[in-house]
N, C-alpha and C positions, 0 to 999 in steps of 0.2 A: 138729716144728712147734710156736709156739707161737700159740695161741689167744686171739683180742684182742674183747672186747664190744666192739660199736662203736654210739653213738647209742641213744634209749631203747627202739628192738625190740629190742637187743641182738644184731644181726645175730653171728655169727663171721667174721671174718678170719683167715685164714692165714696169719703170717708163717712162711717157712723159716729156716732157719741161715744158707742162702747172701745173705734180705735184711738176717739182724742183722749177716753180715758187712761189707753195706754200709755199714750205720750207724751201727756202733759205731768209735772212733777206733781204732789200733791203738796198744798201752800195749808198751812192752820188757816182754821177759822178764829179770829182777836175771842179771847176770855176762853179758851181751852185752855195755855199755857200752863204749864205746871208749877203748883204752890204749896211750897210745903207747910209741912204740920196741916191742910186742909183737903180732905176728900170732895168728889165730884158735887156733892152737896152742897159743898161751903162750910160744911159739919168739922171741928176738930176734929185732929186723930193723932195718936203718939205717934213720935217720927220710928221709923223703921231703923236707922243707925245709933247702935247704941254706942256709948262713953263717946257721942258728938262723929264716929263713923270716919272717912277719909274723902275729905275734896280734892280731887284730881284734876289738873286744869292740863287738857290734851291740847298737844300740839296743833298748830292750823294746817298744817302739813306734816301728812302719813310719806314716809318712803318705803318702799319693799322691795328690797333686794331680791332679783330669782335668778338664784342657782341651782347649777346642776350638780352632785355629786358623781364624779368619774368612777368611783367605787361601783355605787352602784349599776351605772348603766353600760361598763365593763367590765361585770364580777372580778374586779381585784379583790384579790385574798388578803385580810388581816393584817396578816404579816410582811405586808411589801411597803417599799418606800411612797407608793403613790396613796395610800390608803386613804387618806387626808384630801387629798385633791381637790379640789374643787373649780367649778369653772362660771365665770358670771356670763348670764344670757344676756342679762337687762337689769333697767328698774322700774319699777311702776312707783308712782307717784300719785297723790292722793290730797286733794286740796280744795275744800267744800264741796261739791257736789261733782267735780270735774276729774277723771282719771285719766292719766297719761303714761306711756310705755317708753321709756326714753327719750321726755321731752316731749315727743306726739300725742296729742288729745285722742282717744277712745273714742271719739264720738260719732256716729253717725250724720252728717252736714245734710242729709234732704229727711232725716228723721227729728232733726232739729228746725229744719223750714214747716217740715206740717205740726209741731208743737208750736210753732209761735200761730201757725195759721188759725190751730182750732185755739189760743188762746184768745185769738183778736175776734173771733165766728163763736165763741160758745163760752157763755158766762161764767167761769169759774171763779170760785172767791178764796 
């Protein structure tokens, strides 16, 4: 367990291994990386893409638009001029491992303090 001062009575908290499992990201262990044409073995294998398949080379940044549709969450009828309507909430934004809702990071700031803690206290590789 590691032992966390919290606030100025310095209460203790307990975090366990199975919470830093929570919140530490998981990193590869070096020589699992993925190789084609070779199974976990090391063993040949015929590639699964046939006539050479499609390489996709995805953007480094995801954006997602969230809308609402006014149709639905005012049952206008088909036939009206609003029908179409739409209306922007936000966007979410999506950029390695970090997701953001209009510019503002998603993140947790004292759930990101105890991931660096048990990274520095508990030997992950």
């Amino acid at each position: 367990m590691l032992g966390i001062a919290a606030g100025p009575a310095a209460a203790d908290i307990a975090v366990t291994r199975q919470d830093c499992d929570r919140l530490v990201q998981y990193q590869q262990p070096p020589g699992v990386e993925y190789q084609p044409g070779v199974d976990a073995h090391g063993q040949a294998v015929v590639p699964a893409d046939l006539n050479g398949g499609i390489n996709l080379k995805l953007p480094e940044t995801i954006v997602i638009p969230i809308e609402l549709f006014i149709q639905d969450k005012y049952h206008i009828p088909a036939n009206s001029v609003l029908f179409a309507a739409k209306a922007e909430i936000g966007t979410v934004t999506v950029h390695g491992n970090r997701v953001y809702f209009n510019g503002q990071e998603l993140t947790d700031p004292e759930q990101a303090a105890l991931a660096d803690l048990c990274r520095q206290q508990v030997p992950y590789k």
